[in-house]
C-alpha positions in Angstrom: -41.6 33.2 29.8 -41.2 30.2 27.8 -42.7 26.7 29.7 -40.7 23.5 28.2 -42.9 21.2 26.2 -42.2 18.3 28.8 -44.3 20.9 31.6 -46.8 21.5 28.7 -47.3 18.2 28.6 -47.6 17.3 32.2 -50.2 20.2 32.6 -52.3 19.0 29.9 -52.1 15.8 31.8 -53.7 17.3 34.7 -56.3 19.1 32.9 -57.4 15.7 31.8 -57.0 14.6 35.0 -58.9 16.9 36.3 -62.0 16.1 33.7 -62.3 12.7 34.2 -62.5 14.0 37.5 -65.8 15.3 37.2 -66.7 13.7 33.9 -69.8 13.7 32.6 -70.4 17.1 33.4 -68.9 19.9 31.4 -66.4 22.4 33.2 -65.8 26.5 32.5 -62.1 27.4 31.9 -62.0 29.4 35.2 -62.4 26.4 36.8 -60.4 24.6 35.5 -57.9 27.3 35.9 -58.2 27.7 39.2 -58.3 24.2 40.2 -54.7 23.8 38.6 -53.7 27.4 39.7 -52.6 28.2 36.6 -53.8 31.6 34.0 -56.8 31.3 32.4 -55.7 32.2 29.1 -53.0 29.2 29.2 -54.9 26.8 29.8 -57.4 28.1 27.2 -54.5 27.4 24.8 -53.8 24.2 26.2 -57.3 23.4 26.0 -57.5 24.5 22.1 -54.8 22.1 21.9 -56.1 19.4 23.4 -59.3 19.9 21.2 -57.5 19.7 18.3 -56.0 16.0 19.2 -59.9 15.6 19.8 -59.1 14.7 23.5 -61.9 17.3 24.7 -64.6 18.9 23.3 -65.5 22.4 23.6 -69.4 23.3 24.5 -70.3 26.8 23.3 -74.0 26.9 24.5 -76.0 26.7 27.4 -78.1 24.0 28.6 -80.9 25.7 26.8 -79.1 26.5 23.9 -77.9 29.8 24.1 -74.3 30.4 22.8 -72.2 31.6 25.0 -70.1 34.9 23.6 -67.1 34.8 25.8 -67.5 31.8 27.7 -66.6 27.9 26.8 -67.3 24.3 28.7 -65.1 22.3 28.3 -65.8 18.0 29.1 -63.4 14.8 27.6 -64.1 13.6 24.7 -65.2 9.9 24.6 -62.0 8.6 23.4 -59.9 10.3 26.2 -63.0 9.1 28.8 -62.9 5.7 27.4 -58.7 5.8 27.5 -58.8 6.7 31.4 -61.4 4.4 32.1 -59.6 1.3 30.7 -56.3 2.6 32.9 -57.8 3.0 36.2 -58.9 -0.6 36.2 -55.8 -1.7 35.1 
């Protein structure tokens, strides 16, 4: 099933929606899956996308510096934080 780009777009919209939600702390992709009710492995794409526009950034350890094998975090990026910010007090 092929999503339009327009709907790719709006989702990644609420996926950074969703961050700046809970920013600064760092969120898994089944999380963030479920909170949009989407697949996981979608919005893993999406979020690979995202990464690359360096709108997120991915955390592959733990808080005490493990590295994760199958898991990401995933948290905004200062740009897309500082972006947001400036627009909700607009």
């Amino acid at each position: 099933m092929k999503i339009s780009s327009e709907k790719r777009e709006k989702i990644c919209e609420q996926i950074l929606a969703f961050l700046y939600s809970v920013a600064p702390k760092s969120i898994f992709t089944y999380y963030i899956s479920k909170e949009l009710a989407r697949d996981e492995e979608f919005v893993k794409k999406l979020l690979l996308e995202l990464k690359e526009k360096t709108l997120v950034i991915e955390i592959k350890k733990n808080p005490k510096g493990k590295i994760y094998l199958k898991r990401s975090r995933w948290r905004l990026s200062e740009l897309a934080y500082n972006s947001y910010k400036n627009n909700q007090h607009t």
